[in-house]
C-alpha positions as CSV (number, residue, x, y, z in Angstrom):
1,X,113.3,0.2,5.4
2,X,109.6,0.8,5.1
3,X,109.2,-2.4,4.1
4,X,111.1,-4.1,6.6
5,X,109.6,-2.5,9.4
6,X,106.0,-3.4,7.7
7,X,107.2,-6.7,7.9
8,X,108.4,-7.4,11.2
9,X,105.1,-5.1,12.2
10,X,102.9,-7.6,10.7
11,X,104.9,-10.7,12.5
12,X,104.7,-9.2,15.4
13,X,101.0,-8.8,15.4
14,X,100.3,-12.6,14.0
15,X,102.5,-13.7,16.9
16,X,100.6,-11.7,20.0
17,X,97.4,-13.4,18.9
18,X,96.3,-16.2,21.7
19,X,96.2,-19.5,20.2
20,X,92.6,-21.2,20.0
21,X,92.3,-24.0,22.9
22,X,91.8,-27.3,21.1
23,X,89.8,-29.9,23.7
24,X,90.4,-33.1,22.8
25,X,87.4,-35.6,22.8
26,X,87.6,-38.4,25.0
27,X,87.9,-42.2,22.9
28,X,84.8,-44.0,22.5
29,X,85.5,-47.4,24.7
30,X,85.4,-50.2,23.1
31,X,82.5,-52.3,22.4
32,X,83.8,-54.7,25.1
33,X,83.9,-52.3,27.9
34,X,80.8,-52.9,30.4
35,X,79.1,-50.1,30.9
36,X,79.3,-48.2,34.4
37,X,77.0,-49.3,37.3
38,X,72.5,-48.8,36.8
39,X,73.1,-47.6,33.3
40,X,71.0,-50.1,31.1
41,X,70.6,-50.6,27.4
42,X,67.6,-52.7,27.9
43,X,64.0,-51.0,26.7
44,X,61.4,-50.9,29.1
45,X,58.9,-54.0,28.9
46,X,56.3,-52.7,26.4
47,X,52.1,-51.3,28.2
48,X,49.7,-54.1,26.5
49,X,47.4,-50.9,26.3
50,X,49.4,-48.8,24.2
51,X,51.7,-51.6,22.1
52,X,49.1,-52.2,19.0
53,X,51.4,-54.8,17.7
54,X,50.3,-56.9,21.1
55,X,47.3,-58.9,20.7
56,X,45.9,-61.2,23.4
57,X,46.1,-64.8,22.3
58,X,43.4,-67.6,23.1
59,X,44.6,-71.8,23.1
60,X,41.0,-73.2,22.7
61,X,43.1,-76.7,23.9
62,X,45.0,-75.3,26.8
63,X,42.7,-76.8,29.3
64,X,43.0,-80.3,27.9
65,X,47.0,-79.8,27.3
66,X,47.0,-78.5,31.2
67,X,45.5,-81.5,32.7
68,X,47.5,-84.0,30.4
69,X,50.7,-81.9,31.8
70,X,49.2,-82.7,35.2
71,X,48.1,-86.3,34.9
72,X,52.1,-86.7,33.2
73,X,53.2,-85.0,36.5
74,X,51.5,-87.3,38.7
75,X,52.5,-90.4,37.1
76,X,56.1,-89.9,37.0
77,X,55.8,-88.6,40.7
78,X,57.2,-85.3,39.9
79,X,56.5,-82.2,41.9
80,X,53.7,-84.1,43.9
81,X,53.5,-82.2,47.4
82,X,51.6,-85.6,48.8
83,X,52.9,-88.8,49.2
84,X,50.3,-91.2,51.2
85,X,50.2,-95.0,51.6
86,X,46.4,-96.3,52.4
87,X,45.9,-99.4,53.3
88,X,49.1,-100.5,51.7
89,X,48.7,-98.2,48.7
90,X,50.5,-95.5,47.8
91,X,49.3,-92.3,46.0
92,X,51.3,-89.8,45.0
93,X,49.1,-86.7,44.0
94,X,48.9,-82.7,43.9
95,X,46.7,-81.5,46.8
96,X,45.9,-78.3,44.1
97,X,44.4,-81.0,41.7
98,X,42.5,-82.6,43.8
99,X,41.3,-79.6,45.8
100,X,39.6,-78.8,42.2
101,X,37.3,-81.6,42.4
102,X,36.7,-82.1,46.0
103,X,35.3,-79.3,48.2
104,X,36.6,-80.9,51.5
105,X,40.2,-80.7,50.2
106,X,39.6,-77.0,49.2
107,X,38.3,-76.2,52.8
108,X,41.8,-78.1,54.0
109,X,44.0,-76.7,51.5
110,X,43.1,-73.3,52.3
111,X,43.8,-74.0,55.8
112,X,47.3,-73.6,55.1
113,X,49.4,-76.2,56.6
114,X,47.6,-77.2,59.6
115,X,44.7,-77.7,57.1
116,X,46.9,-80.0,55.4
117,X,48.3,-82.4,58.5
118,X,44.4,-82.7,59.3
119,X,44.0,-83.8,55.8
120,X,46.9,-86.7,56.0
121,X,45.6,-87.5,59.6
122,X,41.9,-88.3,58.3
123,X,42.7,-90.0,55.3
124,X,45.2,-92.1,57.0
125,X,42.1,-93.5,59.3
126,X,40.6,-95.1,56.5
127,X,37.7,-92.4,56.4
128,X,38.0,-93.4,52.7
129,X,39.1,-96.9,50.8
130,X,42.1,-96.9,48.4
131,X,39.8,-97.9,45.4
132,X,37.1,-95.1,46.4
133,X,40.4,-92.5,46.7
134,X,42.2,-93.7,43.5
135,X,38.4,-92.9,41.4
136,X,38.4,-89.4,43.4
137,X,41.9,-88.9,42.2
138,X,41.0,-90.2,38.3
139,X,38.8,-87.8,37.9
140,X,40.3,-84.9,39.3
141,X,43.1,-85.3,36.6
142,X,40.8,-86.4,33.7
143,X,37.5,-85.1,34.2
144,X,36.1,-88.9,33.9
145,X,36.5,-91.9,35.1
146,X,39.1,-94.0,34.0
147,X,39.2,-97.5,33.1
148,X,36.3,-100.0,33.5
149,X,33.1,-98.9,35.7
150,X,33.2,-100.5,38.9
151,X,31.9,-103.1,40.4
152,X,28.6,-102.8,43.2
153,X,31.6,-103.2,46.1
154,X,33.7,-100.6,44.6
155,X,31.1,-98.1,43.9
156,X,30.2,-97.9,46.7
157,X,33.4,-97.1,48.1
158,X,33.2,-94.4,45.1
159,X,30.2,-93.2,46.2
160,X,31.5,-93.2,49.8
161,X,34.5,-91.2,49.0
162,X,32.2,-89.1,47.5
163,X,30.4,-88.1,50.3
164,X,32.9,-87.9,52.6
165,X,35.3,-85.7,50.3
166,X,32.5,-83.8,48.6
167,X,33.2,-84.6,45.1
168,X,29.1,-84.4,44.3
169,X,30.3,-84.4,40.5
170,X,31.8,-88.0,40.4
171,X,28.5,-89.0,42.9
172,X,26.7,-87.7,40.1
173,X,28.5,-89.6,37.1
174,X,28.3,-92.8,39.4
175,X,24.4,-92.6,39.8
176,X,24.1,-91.6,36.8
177,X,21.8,-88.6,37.0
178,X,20.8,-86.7,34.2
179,X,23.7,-85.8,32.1
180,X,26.8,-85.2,34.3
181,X,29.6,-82.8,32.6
182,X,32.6,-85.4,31.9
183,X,35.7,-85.2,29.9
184,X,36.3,-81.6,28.5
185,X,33.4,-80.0,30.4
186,X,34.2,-81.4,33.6
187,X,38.3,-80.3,32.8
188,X,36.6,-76.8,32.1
189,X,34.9,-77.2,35.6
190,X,38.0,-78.1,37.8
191,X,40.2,-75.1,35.7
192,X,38.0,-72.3,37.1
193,X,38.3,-74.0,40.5
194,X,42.2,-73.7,39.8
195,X,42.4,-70.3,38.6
196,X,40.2,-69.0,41.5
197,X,42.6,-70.4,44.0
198,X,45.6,-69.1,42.0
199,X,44.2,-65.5,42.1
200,X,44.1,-66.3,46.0
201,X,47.6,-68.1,46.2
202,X,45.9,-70.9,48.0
203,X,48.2,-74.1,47.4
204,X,50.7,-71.9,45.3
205,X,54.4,-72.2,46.5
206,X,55.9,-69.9,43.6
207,X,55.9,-66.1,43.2
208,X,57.5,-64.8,39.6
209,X,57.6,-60.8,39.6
210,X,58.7,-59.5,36.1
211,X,60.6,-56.4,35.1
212,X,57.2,-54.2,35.2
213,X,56.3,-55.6,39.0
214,X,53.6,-57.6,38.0
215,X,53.4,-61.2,40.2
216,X,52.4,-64.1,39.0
217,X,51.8,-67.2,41.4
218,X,51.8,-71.2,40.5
């Protein structure tokens, strides 16, 4: 009897004891499933100032690789934002380029787009002659002058162009003062006249913003 009673005791005890609450864990989702709305797995862009595995990086060439990109650009006609005929000759160009080498271009180009329509309007009245404009154009891309000097009628008309442009570099090469800067020097020349009208987004028509908010304009 004692026994019994011990027993049914003891399974009535172990029964009145609240059973522990088991929560289950929600399943991973599957390596397919996108992830909800502005959660991102992608690292923040790395600070240059505190990334030691960054080190800046200097192309001794890229001057000379630039202006043979440039050059290849204005040959095939691509991207050119100036299409003029003179005289019966056409010349397709960059007005960036050129704006490097002449400093009546750069006062026009940084007029905006008036500056510009002034621009077509003067050359187009033969202010300068298609052989003076083509040696302008020459050595805006390639820091020299291209192919065989002139003749006395066509330097003048270089020298002409010169003056009326203000390309005083080229008027130098053509009287042949001193030692003019040609070739690389003169490249070197027309880049920092590029890269201080890029820090001004004079005769830039695109804006890239990256992930940090830093803009770039070209």
């Amino acid at each position: 009897m004692d026994k019994g009673r011990g027993a049914r005791g003891e399974e009535s005890t172990s029964s009145s004891r609240p059973s522990p609450k088991v929560i289950p864990r929600p399943p991973n989702p599957p390596a397919s499933q996108p992830l909800s709305p502005g959660v991102s797995t992608v690292p923040p862009p790395p600070n240059p100032s505190s990334d030691s595995e960054l080190h800046p990086y200097s192309l001794p060439s890229y001057c000379d690789l630039l202006f043979t990109a440039l050059r290849g650009l204005q040959g095939e006609g691509l991207l050119t934002d100036c299409d003029l005929q003179l005289h019966g000759n056409p010349f397709r160009f960059h007005w960036v380029v050129l704006a490097a080498g002449s400093e009546r271009v750069e006062a026009w180009l940084r007029a905006g787009k008036a500056g510009l329509n002034e621009a077509l309007r003067q050359l187009s009245e033969g202010h300068v002659t298609a052989p003076g404009l083509g040696a302008v154009l020459d050595f805006a891309y390639a820091g020299e002058m291209v192919g065989t000097p002139p003749d006395t009628g066509a330097l003048e008309d270089v020298m002409s162009a010169c003056r009326y442009l203000g390309v005083p570099r080229l008027a130098q090469v053509c009287r042949g003062d001193g030692a003019p800067c040609v070739g690389p020097k003169e490249r070197e020349q027309s880049l920092k006249v590029l890269r201080r009208l890029w820090v001004h987004r004079v005769g830039c028509d695109v804006l890239i913003q990256t992930e940090n908010g830093e803009r770039f304009s070209r």
